[in-house]
N, C-alpha and C positions, 0 to 999 in steps of 0.2 A: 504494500500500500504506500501512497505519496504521503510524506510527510511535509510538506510545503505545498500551503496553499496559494493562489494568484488571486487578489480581492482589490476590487474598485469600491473606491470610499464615497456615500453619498453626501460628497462635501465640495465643493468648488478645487478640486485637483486635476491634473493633468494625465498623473502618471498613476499605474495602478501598484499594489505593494504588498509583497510576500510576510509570510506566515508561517509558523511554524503549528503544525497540531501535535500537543501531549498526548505521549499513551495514556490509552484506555478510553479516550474523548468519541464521540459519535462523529464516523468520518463523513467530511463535509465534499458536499457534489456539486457539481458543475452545474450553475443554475440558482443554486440553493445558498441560505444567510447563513453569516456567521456574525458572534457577538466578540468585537475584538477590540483592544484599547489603542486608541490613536488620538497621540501628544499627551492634554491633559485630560482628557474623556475618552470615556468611549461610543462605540458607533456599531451600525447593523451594515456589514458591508456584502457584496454578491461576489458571490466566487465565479472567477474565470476559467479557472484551471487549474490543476494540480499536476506538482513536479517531486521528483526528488531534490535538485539543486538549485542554490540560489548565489547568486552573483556577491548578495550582499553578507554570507557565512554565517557566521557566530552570532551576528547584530540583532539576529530576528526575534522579535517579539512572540508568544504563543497567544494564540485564539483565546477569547475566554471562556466560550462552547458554539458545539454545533447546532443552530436552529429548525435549519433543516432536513429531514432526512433522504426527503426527492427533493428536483429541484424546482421551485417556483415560476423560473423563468425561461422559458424553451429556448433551442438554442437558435433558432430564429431573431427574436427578442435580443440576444447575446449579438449576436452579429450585424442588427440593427443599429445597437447604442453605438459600435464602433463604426460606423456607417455615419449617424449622425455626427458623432463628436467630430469625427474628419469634413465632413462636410460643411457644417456649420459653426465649424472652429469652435467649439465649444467645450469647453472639459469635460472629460469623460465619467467621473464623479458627479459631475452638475446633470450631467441627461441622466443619469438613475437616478438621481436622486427627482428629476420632472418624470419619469417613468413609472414609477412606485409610489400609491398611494401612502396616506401620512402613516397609517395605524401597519402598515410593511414595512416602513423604513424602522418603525418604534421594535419592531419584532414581535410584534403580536404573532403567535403561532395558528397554523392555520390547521383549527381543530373544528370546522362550522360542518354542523348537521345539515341533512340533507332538506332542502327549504319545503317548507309548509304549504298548500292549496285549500282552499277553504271553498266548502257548496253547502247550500241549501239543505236540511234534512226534508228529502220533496214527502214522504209521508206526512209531513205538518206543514198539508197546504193551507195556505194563505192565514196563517196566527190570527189572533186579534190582538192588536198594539194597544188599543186606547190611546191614551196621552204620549207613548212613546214615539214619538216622530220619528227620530233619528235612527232609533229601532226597525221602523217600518223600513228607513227611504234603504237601508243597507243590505234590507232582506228582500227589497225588490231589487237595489244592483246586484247582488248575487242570482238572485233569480233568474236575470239578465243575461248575465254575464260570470256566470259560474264556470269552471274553478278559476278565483281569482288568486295570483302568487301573492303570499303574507309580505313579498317584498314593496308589490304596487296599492299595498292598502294607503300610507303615507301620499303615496302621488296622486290618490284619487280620493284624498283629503276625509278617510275614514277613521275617525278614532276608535282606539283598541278597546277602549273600555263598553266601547256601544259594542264592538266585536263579541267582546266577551261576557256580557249580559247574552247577548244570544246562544253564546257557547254555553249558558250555566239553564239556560231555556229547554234544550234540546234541539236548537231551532239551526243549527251549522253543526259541521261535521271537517276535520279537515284528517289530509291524506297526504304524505311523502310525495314530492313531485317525482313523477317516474320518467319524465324525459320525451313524450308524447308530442309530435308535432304533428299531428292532423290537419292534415289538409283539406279545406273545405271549401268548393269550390262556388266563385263568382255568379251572378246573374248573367254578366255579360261575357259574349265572345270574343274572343280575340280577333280587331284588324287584321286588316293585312300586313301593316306595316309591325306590328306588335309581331306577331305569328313570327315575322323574318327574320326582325330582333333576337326574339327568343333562340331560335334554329341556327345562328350567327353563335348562339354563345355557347347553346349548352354541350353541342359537340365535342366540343374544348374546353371541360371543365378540369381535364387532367392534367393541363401545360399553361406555365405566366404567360396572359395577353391582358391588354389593357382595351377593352370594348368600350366605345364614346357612345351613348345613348342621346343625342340629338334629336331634341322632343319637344314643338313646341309645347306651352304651359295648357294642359288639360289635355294633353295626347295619349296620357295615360302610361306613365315614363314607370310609373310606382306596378302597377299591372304586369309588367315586363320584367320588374326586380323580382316581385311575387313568385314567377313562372319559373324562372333560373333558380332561385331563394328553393323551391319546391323539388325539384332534381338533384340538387346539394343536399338537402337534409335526408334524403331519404337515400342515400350515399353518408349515412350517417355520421357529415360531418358537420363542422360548425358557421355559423355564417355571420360578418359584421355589415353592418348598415349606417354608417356614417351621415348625422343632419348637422348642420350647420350651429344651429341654436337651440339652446335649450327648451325652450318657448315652442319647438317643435315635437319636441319627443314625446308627450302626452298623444296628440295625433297621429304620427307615426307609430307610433306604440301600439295605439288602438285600431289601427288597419289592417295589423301584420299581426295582431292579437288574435282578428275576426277571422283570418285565414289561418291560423296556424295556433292558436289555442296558447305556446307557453311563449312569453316573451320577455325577456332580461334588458333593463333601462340602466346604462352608465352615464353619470355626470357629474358636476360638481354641486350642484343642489343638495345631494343626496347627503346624510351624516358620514363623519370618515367610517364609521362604524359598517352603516348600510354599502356604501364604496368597497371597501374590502368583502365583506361577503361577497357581496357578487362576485367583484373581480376575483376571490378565491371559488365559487364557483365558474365562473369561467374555465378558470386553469383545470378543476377536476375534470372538464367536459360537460356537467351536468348541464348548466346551461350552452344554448345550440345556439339561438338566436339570440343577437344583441345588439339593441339600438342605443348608441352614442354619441356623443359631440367627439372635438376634437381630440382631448386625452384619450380615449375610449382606442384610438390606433394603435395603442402601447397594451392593451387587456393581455396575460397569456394565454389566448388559446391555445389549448392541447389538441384540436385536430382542424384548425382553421382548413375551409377550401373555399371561399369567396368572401372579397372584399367588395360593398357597392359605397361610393362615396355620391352621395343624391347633394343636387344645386354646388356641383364640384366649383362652379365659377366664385363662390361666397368667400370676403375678404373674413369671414369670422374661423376658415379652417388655417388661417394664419395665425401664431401667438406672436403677442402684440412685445412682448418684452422676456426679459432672460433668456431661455433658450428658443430664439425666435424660428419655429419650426414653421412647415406647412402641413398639415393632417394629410390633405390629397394627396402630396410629392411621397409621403411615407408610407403611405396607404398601396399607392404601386412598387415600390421600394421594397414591402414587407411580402404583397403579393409574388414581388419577383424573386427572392428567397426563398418563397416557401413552393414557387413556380404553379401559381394558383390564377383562376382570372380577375380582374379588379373589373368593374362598370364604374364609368363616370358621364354621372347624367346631367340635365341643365339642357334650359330654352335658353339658356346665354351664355353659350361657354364660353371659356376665356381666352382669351388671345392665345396663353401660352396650350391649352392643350387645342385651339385649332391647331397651332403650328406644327404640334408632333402630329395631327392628322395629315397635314400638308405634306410634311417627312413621312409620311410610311411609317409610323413607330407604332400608331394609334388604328386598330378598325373604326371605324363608326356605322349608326345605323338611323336612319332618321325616321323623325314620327311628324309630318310635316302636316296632318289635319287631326281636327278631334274628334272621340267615337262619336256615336248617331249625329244627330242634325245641329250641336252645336258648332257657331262660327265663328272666328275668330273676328277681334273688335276692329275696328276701322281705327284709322289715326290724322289728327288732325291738330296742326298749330292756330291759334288763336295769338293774333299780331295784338298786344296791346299795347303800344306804343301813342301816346296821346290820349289816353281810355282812363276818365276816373273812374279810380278804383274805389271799392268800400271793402274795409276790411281785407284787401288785398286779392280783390274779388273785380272782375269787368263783370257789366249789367248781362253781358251775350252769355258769358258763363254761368248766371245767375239765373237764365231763363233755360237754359240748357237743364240746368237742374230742377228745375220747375217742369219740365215738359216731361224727365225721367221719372221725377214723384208721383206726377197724375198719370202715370201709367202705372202704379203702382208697384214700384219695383225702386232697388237701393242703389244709394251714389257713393261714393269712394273717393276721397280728396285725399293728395298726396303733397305734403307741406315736410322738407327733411327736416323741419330745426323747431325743436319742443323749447315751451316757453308762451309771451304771449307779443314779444316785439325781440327784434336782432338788438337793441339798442337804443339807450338814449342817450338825444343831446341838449344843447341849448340851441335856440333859432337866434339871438342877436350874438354870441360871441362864438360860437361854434364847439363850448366844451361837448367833450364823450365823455360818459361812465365807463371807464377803464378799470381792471381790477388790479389792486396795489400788488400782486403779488405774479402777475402773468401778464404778456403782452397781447392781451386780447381786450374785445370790448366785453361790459357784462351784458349779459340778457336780461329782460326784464320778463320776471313772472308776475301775475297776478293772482293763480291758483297753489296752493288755498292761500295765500295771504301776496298781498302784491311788494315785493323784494326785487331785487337785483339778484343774480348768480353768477359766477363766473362758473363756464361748461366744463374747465380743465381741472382747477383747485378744488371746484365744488362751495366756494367763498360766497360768504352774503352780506346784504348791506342793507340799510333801505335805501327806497325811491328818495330824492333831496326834494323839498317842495321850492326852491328857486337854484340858480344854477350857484354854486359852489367856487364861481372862477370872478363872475360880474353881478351875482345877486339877481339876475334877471328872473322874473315867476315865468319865462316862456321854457320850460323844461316840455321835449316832447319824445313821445319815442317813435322811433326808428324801424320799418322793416314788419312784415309779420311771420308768426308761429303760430302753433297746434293751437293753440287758448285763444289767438284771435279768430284763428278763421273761425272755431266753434263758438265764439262769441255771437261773430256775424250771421252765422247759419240760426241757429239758435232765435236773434231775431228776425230773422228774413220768413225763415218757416216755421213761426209759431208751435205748430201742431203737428211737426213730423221726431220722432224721437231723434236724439244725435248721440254718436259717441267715439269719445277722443281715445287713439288708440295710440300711445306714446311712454316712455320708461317711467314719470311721471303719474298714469293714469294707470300705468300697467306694471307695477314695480315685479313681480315677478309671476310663473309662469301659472300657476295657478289661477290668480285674477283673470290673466290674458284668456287661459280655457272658458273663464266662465263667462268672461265677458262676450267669446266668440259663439258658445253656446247658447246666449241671448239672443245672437244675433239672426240665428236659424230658425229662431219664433217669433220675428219678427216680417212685417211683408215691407213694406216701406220704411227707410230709413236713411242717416246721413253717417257714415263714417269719416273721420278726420283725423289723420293720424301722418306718423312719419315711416321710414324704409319697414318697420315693425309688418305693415298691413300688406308687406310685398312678399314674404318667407313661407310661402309655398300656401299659406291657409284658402281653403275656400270657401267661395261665397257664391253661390247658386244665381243668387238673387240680386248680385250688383248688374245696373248694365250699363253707369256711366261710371269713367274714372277722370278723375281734372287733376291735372299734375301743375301745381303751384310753386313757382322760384328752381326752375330744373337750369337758366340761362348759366347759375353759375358753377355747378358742374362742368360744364363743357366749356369754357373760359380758364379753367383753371389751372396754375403754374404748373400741378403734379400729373404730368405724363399718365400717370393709368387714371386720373378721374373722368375725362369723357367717358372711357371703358362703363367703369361704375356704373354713371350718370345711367349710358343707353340702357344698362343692365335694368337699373332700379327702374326706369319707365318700361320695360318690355314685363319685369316683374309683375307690376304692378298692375299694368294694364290686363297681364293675365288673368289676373282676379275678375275681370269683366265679360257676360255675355257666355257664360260656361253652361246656361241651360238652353231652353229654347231661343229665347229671345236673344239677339245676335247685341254687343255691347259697341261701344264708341268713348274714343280717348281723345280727351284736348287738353293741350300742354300749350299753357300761355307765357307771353315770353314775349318779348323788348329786343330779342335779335333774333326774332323769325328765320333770318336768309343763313344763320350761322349754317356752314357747312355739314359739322357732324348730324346736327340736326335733322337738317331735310334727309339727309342720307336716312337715316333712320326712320323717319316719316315716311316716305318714300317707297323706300326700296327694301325695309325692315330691318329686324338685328345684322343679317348676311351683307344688307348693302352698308350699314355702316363699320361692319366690319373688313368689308373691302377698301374701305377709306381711311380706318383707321391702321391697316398695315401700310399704306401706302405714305401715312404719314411717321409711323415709327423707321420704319426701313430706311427713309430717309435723314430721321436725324439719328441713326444708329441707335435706338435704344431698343430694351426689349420685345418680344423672344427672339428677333435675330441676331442680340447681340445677349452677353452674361453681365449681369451688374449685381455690387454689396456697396451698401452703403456704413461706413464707419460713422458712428454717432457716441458725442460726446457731452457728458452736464455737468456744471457746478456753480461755485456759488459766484468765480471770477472770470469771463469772459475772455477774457486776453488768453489765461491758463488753457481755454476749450481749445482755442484755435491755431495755439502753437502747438498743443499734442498733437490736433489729427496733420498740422502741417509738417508734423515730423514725419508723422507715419506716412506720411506721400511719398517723403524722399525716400524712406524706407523703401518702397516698391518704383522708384523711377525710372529704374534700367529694366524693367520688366514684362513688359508685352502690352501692358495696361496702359488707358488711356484712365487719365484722374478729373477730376472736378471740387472744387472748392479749394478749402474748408471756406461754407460760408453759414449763417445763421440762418437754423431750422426759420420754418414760414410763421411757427407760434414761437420765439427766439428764450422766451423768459416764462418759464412752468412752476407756479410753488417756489418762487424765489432763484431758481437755478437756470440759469443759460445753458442753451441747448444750440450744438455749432452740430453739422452734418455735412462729408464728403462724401463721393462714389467712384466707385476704379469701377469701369469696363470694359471688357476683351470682347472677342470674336471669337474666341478658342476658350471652352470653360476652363481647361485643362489651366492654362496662363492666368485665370482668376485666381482659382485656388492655391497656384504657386505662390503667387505674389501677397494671397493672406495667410499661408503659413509661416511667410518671414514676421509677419508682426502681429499674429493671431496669439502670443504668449508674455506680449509686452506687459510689465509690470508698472503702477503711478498707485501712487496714495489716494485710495479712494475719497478721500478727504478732499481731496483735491480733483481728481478728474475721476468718471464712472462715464466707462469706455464700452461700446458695444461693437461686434460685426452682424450686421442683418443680410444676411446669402438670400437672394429673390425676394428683394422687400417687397411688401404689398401694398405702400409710399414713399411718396420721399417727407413727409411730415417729420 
């Protein structure tokens, strides 16, 4: 047996570091924790490897014990981290330690009983509750919706204690999950287009390819997952299902439920507690299916054979900070290790996975109309250039919504910036309420109390009642948001119900389900909300969508925002016209003739994405060309800008073209100056060389907090 272990410490290090195991200790496996003391603590570190000899002799320290006796982490997963860490220049203790939930890093032993299902005792039809309400409404979702896993009672906001008042009734019964994935089949047929999708992939579910499911929105992209998802399990292996947001996996959850009975939800909502079970079931196998956000790429499955990454174009499978990953890039990454197929779907994919379709890397399958007789919405700009506006509203769009109400059917306003104005100023001296602590303006709320906020610090103040610089009472705000337009709706349409769908109105995802829930019982209505109302939800019954303030998106300094921009109106518009009644989009706007624009009005997502290669290609940016952008904060400005201009020189002789260092677009976050440059190649290969020389630089964090972001998702 090897008495030297190889263990990566989940602590911001680079290099990994031997061990010694004492006789008689429980030998530790590749994959699997050890509890070992490093400096003046100690730590739960993953074993790489075991050797007889080590470089460093006599020095080695002994484990403190073995935790586990398999291993936790397949070796997939193993070969992954070092995958990332090289890639993303990242240390290889910092990606385990983003890999491994809290309560695995702690060493919680993984001793979890095989998860609970809970039904109905159908002999005691229909009880009588009396005054138990809650009793009642829990013994009708089970009714419903029997066996539900003891893990989704929390997400489907049932308390235990009303659970188990029924348990002590005789009125529930529950049973060991046995691992059941029944398939229970659709009302509707498969297209044609569906049908070829399908036949495209399942053939090859024994070898890595990456299938592009190219689907307009309501094509029925998720029917198509279903159908593959159905031929993998019953090949009894395991399958992951990748959503963008949290806010979606209730939905998604409950679709993939109705077909297939067990379903396992990873996220960060969840307690670290509920997060580890699962993800310890995972790893047993027991759970088969599993819908997750972004971490959810890292689960171990023990017999993964399909990855689907659903709305792959979404800037949310990007982490925004520390180990700045991308869920999708890993998602086929992990596919291709384990030589499994990945789908990646979306009515708007992104630039970069057209281009591997353009390259041959990528099949694709497209779903270019939707099932039965619904149609896809019409698109239309509204010039308002000269047009008083009320409430940020032209009269033509305000009778457009008047015409959709008295037909009774719902409208859909798309406004990106919650709050109730961008800004106020003064009208005789021209002061802005700027927040003391960040270079931005603040917003002004009115809901529930009328403050200022700044969007970045989260900083408040009040509204001043004369201006602060010349005393002036002409204080006015600036710009509108979600709380105005719902103001103006509100009184424009007396009598039509309205509801703001925004992080503010919808703090997390459970309101959001109930509020959408609402929305299905209702026949006429006004929703108002920001990018929130775009994230795949539907809505039967909207047939207009009015997209408000989209001009500056597509105006804007950061290279992938038009991208966005056209994303979030093709999104959202999707939302419209999804049943019989055929829907219509008007996106108002002050530069009508902009380019991307009409492209996209025009000629749809396709033609504006013919113009928007046309315009990257030539000023060399991405995906035809590799770009990282190095980003630096602190509390002295001059200190930002002279690190990353070191680190330029650092890479000068290197194949790479640089940019900067100049000051990020919001320059001053929380008090700290924030400076950003970017190197990019033509040749990835010449990226990656050129951030390995200075991907290990060391500065006093005190002083400079340094990042490299590999395929940023902005230049922000």
């Amino acid at each position: 047996m090897s008495d030297i272990v190889q263990v990566a410490i989940p602590r911001p290090v680079w290099q990994e570091y031997d061990y010694l195991v004492p006789e008689g200790a429980l030998p530790p496996v590749v994959g699997g924790r050890v509890r070992i003391p490093f400096g003046h603590s100690v730590a739960t570190g993953i074993v790489l490897g075991l050797k007889r000899q080590s470089k460093h002799g006599a020095k080695l320290k002994p484990i403190d014990r073995t935790i586990d006796a398999v291993p936790v982490l397949p070796a997939d997963l193993l070969h992954l981290a070092a995958w990332i860490s090289d890639y993303y220049h990242f240390p290889i203790g910092s990606v385990f330690e983003t890999m491994l939930p809290r309560e695995a890093l702690r060493g919680r032993n993984i001793d979890v009983e095989p998860e609970k299902q809970w039904c109905p005792v159908r002999e005691a039809a229909s009880p009588e509750f009396k005054n138990a309400h809650r009793q009642a409404q829990l013994w009708k979702l089970l009714e419903k919706r029997s066996p539900i896993l003891e893990s989704n009672f929390r997400e489907l906001g049932v308390d235990r204690k009303v659970l188990e008042a029924l348990d002590r009734k005789g009125l529930v019964r529950w049973d060991y999950v046995e691992g059941n994935y029944d398939y229970r089949r659709s009302n509707f047929a498969l297209t044609d287009e569906q049908r070829i999708a399908v036949d495209s992939i399942v053939p090859n579910l024994d070898d890595f390819g990456v299938h592009v499911l190219d689907g307009v929105t309501g094509s029925g992209k998720t029917e198509v997952y279903i159908q593959v998802i159905r031929h993998v399990l019953n090949r009894g292996k395991q399958v992951l299902v990748l959503v963008p947001e949290i806010s979606l996996t209730p939905q998604t959850a409950e679709t993939f439920r109705s077909r297939f009975g067990n379903v396992a939800v990873l996220h960060s909502m969840k307690t670290n507690i509920q997060r580890f079970n699962v993800w310890s079931r995972i790893g047993s196998g027991e759970h088969r299916l599993v819908i997750g956000t972004r971490s959810a790429v890292f689960a171990p499955f023990h017999n993964l054979g399909l990855v689907v990454v659903d709305e792959e174009h979404d800037t949310s499978y990007k982490q925004a900070e520390s180990l700045r990953y991308s869920a999708r890039d890993l998602a086929v990454v992990r596919a291709n290790l384990l030589r499994i197929p990945c789908i990646l779907g979306s009515a708007t994919l992104s630039m970069e996975t057209l281009h591997n379709v353009s390259r041959g890397r990528y099949s694709v399958s497209k779903l270019s109309h939707r099932p039965g007789t619904a149609q896809m919405p019409t698109f239309n700009v509204l010039d308002i250039r000269g047009h008083q506006l009320n409430g940020g509203m032209s009269p033509i769009l305000v009778s457009k919504i008047r015409q959709h109400l008295a037909a009774d059917a719902q409208v859909l306003i798309l406004i990106n910036r919650r709050g109730y104005a961008r800004s106020v100023n003064c009208s005789d001296c021209g002061w802005i309420a700027t927040c003391t602590s960040c270079d931005v303006k603040l917003t002004l709320h009115e809901v529930p109390v009328s403050q200022l906020i700044c969007h970045y610090c989260e900083g408040k103040t009040p509204v001043p009642e004369s201006c602060p610089d010349c005393e002036s009472d002409r204080v006015r705000s600036v710009g509108v948001a979600t709380q105005q337009i719902e103001e103006t709706i509100r009184n424009t349409f007396q009598d039509v119900p309205v509801y703001r769908v925004d992080s503010d109105a919808a703090s997390t995802s459970n309101k959001l389900e109930r509020l959408f829930k609402e929305l299905h019982t209702q026949q006429r209505c006004i929703l108002v909300g920001t990018q929130m109302l775009a994230k795949g939800h539907h809505f039967p019954n909207v047939t207009l969508v009015a997209v408000i303030g989209a001009d500056a998106g597509f105006l804007s300094p950061d290279f992938r925002a038009p991208e966005r921009t056209a994303q979030l109106i093709v999104q959202v518009a999707g939302r419209a016209g999804r049943a019989e009644r055929r829907g219509e989009v008007w996106i108002q706007s002050h530069d009508p003739f902009n380019p991307n624009m009409r492209a996209l009005v025009e000629e749809g997502y396709s033609g504006f994405v013919r113009r928007e290669q046309q315009t990257r290609e030539a000023a060399s940016m991405p995906p035809v060309t590799h770009l990282a952008v190095l980003r630096a904060e602190g509390t002295n400005a001059v200190e930002q800008e002279e690190f990353l201009e070191d680190r330029l020189n650092d890479v000068k002789n290197m194949h790479v073209e640089t940019l900067g260092p100049v000051p990020s677009p919001i320059a001053r976050v929380s008090s700290r100056w924030r400076y950003h440059a970017a190197l990019i190649a033509r040749n990835r290969r010449h990226l990656h060389e050129a951030l390995k020389t200075i991907e290990r630089v060391s500065v006093p964090r005190s002083k400079v907090r340094w990042s490299i972001d590999v395929d940023p998702a902005d230049m922000a």
